[in-house]
C-alpha positions as CSV (number, residue, x, y, z in Angstrom):
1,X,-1.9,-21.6,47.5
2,X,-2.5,-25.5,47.2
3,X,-4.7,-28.0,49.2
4,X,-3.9,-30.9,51.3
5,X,-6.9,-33.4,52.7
6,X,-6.0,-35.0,56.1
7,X,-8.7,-36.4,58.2
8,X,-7.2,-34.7,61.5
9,X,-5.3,-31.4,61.8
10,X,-3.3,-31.4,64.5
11,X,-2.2,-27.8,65.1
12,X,1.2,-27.5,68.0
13,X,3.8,-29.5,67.6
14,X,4.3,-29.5,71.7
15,X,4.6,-32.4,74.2
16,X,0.5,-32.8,73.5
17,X,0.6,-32.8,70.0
18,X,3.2,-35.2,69.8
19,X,1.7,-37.5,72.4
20,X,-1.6,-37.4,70.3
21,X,0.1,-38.0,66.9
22,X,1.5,-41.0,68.4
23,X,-1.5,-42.6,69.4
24,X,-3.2,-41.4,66.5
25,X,-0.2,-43.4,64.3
26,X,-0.9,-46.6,66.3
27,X,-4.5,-46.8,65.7
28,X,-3.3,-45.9,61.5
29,X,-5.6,-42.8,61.9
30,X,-4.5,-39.9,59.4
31,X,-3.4,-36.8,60.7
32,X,-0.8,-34.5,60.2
33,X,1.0,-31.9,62.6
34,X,1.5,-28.1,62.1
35,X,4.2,-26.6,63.7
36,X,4.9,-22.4,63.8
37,X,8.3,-23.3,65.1
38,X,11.5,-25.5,62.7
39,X,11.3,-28.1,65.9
40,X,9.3,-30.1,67.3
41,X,8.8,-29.7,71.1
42,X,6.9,-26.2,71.8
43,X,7.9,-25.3,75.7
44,X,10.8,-28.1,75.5
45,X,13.9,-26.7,75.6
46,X,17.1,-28.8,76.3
47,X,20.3,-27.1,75.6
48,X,22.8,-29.8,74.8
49,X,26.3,-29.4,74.9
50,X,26.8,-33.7,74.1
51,X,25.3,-36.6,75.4
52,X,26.6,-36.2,79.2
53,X,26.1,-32.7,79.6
54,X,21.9,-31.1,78.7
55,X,20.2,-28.4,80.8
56,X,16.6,-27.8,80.3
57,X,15.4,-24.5,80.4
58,X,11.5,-25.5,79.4
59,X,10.1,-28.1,81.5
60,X,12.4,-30.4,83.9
61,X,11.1,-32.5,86.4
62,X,8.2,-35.2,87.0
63,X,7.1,-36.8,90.2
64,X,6.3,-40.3,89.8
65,X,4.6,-40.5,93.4
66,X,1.7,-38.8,91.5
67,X,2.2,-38.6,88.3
68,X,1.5,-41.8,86.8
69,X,0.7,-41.3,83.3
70,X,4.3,-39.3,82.0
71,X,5.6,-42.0,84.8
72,X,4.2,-45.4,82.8
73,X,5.0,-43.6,79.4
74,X,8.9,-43.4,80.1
75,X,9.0,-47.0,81.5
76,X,7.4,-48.1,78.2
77,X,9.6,-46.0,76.4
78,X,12.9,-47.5,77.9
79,X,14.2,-43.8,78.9
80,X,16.4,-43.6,81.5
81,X,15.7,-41.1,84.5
82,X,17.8,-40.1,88.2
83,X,16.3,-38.6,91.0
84,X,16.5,-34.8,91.5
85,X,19.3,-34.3,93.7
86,X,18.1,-33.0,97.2
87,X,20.4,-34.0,100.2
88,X,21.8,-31.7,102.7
89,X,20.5,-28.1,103.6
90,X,18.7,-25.7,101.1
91,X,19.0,-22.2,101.5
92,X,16.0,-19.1,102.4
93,X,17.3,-15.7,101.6
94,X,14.8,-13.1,103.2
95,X,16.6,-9.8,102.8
96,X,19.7,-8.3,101.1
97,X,22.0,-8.6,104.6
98,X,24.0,-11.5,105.1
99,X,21.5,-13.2,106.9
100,X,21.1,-16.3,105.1
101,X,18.9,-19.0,106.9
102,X,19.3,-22.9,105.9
103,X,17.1,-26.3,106.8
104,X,16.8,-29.7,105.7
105,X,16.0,-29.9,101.9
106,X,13.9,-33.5,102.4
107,X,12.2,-31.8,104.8
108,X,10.2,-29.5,102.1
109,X,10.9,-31.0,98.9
110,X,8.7,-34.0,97.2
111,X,10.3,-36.6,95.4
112,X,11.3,-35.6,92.1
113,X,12.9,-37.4,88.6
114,X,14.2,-35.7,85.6
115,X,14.8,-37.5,82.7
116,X,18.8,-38.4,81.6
117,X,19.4,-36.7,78.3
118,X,16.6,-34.3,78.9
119,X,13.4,-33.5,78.1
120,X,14.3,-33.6,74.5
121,X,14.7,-37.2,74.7
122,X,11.3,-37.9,75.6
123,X,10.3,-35.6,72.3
124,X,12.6,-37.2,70.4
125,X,11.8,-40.7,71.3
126,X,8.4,-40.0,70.8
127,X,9.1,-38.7,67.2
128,X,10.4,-41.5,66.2
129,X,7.1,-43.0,65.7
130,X,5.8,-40.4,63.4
131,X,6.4,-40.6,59.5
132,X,8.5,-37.4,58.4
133,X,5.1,-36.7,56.1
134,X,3.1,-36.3,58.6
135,X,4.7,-33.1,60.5
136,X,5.1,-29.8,58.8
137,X,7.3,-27.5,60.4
138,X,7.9,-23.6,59.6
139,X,3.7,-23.6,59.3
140,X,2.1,-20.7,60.8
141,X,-1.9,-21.1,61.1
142,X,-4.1,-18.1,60.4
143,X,-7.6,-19.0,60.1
144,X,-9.8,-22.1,60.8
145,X,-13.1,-22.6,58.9
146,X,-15.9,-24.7,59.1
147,X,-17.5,-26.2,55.7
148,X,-20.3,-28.0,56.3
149,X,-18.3,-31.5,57.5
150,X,-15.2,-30.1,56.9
151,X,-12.6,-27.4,58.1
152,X,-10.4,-25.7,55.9
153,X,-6.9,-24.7,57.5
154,X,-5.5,-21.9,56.1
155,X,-1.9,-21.5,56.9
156,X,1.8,-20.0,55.4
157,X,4.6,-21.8,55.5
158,X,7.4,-19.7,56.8
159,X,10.4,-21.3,55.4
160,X,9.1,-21.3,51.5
161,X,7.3,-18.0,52.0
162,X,3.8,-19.7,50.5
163,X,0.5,-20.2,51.7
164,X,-1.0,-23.8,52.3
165,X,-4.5,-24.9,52.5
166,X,-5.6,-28.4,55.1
167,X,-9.0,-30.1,54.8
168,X,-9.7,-31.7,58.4
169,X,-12.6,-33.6,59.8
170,X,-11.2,-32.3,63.0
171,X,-9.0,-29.9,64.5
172,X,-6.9,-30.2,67.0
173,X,-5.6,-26.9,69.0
174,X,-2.3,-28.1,70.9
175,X,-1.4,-24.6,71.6
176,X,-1.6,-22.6,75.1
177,X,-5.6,-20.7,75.0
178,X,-4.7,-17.3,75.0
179,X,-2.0,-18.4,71.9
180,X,-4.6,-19.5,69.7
181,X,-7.2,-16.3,70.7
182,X,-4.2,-14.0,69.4
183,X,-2.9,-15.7,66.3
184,X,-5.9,-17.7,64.7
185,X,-9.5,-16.7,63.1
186,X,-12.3,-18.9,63.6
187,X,-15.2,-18.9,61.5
188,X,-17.5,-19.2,62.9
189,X,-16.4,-17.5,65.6
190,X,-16.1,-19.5,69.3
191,X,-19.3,-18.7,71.0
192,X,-19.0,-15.9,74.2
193,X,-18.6,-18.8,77.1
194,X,-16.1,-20.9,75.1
195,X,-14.0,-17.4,74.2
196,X,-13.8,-16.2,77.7
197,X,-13.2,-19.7,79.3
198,X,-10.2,-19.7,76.8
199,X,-9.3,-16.0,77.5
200,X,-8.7,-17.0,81.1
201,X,-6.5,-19.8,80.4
202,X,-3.2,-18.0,81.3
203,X,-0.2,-19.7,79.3
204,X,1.6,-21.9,81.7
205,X,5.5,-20.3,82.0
206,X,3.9,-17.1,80.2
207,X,6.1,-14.4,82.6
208,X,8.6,-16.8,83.6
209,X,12.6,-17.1,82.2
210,X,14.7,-19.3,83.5
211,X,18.9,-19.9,83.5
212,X,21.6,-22.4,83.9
213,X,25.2,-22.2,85.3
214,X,27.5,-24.9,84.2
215,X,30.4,-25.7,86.9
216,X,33.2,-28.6,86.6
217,X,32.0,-30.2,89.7
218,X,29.0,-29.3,92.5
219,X,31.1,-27.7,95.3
220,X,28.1,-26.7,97.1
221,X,27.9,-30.5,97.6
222,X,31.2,-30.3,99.6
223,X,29.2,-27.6,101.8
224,X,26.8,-30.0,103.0
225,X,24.4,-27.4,100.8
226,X,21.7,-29.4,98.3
227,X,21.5,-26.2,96.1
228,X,18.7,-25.4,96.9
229,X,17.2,-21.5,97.2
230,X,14.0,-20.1,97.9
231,X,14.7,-16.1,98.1
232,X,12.5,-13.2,98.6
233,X,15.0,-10.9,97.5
234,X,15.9,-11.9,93.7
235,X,16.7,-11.6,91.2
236,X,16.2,-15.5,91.2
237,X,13.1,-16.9,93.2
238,X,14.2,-20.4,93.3
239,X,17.3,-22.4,92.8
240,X,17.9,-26.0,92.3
241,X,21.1,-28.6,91.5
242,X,20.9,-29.6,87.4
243,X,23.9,-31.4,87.4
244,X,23.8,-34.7,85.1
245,X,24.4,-37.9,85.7
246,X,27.8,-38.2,84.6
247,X,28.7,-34.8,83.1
248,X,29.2,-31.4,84.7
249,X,27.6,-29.9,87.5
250,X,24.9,-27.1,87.1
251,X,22.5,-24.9,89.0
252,X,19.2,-23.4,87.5
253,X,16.9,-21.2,88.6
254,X,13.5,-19.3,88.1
255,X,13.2,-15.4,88.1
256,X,11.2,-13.2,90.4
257,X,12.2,-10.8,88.3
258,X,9.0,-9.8,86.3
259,X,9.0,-9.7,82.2
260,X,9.0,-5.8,82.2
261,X,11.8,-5.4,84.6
262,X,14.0,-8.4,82.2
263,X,13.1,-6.3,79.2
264,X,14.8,-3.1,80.8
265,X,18.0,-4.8,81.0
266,X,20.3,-6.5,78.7
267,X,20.7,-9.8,78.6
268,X,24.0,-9.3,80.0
269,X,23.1,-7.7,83.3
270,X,20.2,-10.1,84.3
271,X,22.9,-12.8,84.0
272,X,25.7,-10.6,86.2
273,X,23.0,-9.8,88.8
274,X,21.9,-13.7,89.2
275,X,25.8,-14.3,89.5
276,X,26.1,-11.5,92.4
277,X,23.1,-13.1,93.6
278,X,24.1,-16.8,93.8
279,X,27.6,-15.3,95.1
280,X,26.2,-13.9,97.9
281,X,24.6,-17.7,98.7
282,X,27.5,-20.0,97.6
283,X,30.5,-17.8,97.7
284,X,33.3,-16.9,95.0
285,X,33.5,-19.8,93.7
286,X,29.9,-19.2,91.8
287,X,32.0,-16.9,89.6
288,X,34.1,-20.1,87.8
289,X,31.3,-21.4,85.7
290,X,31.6,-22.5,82.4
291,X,28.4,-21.3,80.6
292,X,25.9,-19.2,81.5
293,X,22.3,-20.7,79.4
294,X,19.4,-18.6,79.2
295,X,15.6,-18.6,78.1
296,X,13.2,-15.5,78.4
297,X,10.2,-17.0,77.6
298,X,7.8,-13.4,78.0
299,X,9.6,-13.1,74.6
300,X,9.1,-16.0,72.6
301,X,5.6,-15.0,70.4
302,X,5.5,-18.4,69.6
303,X,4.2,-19.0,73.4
304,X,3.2,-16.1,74.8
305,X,0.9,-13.0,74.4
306,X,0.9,-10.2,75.9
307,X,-1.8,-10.8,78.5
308,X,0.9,-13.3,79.5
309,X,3.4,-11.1,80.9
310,X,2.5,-11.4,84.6
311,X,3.6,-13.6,86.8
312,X,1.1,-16.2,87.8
313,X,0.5,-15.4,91.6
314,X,-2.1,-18.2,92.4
315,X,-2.5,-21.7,90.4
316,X,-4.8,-21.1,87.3
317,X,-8.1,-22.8,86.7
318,X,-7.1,-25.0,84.3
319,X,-9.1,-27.9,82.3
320,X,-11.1,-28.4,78.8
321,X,-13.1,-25.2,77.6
322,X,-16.6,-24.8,78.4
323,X,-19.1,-26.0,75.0
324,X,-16.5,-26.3,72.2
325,X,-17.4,-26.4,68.7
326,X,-18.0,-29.6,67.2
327,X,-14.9,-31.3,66.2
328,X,-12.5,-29.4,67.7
329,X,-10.7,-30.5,70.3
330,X,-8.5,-29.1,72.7
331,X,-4.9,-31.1,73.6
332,X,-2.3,-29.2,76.1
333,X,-1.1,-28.7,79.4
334,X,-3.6,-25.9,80.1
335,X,-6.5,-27.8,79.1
336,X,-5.7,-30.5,81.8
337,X,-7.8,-30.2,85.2
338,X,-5.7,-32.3,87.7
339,X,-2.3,-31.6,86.7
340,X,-2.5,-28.4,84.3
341,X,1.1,-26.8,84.0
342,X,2.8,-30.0,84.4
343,X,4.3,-32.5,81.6
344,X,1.8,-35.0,83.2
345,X,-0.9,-32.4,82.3
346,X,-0.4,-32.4,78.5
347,X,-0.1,-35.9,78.1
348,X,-3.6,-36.8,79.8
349,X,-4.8,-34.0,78.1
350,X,-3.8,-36.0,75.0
351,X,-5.0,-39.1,75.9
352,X,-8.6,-37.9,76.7
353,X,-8.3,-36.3,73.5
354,X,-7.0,-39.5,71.9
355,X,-10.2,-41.3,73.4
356,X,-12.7,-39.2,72.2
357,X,-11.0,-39.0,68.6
358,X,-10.6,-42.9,68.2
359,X,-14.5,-43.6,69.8
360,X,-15.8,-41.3,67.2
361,X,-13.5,-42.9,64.4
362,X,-14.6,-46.6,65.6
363,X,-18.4,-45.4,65.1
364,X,-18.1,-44.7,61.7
């Protein structure tokens, strides 16, 4: 066990913690990230076959029409986006007969951009900024406790197989409520209306997986179809066009399946089933794809618990917990009121955090 002294402990290495760090690096705060995971990124995922072809299977879309925070930050940032492609007719598939009903896809859909490259490059261009000494990867937290004006972190590095002790002024969680409940001790412990506010913080993507077909060129295009799917039957809820600016074509969608019913099949037949499924929409030509990319996020513990694994039926109540402890803050998308679930949502939950962090600092 050894002992590192950092003024802030940021602990989530996700879009939130990242953000945070940033602004935190400008202002020559000290700070240092803890990250469970070897990457940076938390619910990013962008699979990345080269630099014309990347599928995100985390996060993919913003809408700068009302999103104006992650809207200014990737002007600033010089990152180059395209409009989610959305002409011609999307597809509603009500039962398991033939009858397949279409309509106009501007007629439903709001404007939306993804980022070229992926949502990677928004992490990684954000990293930049951030000294290599400052984030520790492969660190698993376990307990948080207050000392007088201090916390001690105590953590164990996964990678060297050794435990590691912080000393913060402040703590900041980055990770989804429920997360930090399960995996992390506080003592003292969070009082009752804190706890439960947390509790019912339901981890944004919690029940959800997600998949990508890579094709050599959009032929639903050549249908007059957008790609577009809403379906009640499954095993996919909703479909969308990921092709890339200049690589190949793609479609991705989002289960209806729920977590138990993935976890009773193999990996294998989910993706056969979503293939008979998007065959039955599209035609025989679905069954020419390249590659087949796929995320269960029910299973990856370093997200979500098992209170997580149901689908969220109705938007959460998200925003920051009720009476936190003093100097701990709270950083994620989860913890954001106005746009909680959303890219948009962890990065204003940043920058609120980022405000009341540099205030305090300038007092002293």
């Amino acid at each position: 066990m050894y002992k590192m002294n950092d003024h802030i402990i940021i602990i989530g290495g996700g879009i939130a913690g990242l953000r945070l760090a940033s602004l935190l690096q400008k202002e020559n705060i000290p700070y240092k990230i803890l990250e469970a995971r070897e990457h940076l990124g938390g619910r990013v995922l962008t699979q990345i076959e080269d630099e014309k072809n990347y599928f995100d299977l985390g996060p993919t879309w913003y809408w700068p029409e009302k999103e104006p925070t992650i809207t200014q930050l990737i002007k600033d940032l010089n990152i180059p986006t395209m409009e989610q492609f959305n002409n011609g007719k999307s597809l509603l598939q009500l039962s398991n007969d033939s009858n397949i009903k279409s309509f106009d896809s501007d007629a439903v859909n709001s404007k939306s951009y993804r980022i070229i490259g992926g949502v990677k490059k928004l992490i990684d261009v954000l990293k930049k900024d951030i000294p290599n000494e400052s984030i520790h990867t492969h660190t698993i937290v376990e307990k948080v406790t207050k000392n007088n004006d201090n916390y001690t972190i105590d953590a164990f590095n996964n990678e060297t197989k050794k435990s590691i002790s912080y000393t913060a002024n402040k703590v900041v969680l980055c990770l989804p409520p429920r997360l930090l409940l399960e995996n992390i001790t506080f003592s003292p412990k969070f009082n009752q209306e804190t706890y439960l506010d947390l509790l019912n913080k339901p981890t944004w993507m919690g029940a959800q997986a997600k998949i990508v077909l890579t094709y050599k060129s959009p032929f639903w295009r050549e249908q007059n179809l957008s790609g577009n799917v809403i379906s009640w039957v499954g095993p996919l809820r909703e479909v969308y066009d990921a092709t890339t600016d200049e690589g190949n074509a793609a479609l991705f969608g989002f289960f209806s399946l729920s977590p138990e019913s993935r976890s009773k099949l193999t990996e294998q037949e989910i993706k056969t089933k979503v293939v008979n499924q998007l065959t039955t929409l599209f035609g025989d030509e679905i069954q020419n794809y390249q590659s087949i990319y796929y995320k269960d996020w029910s299973q990856d513990t370093y997200m979500t618990t098992s209170g997580d694994k149901l689908n969220i039926e109705s938007f959460p109540t998200y925003g920051p917990p009720i009476n936190p402890p003093e100097r701990i803050y709270f950083a994620g998308t989860e913890y954001d009121q106005k746009n909680g679930g959303h890219l948009e949502g962890a990065l204003n939950s940043a920058h609120s955090t980022f405000k009341q962090i540099s205030s305090e600092y300038n007092k002293h």
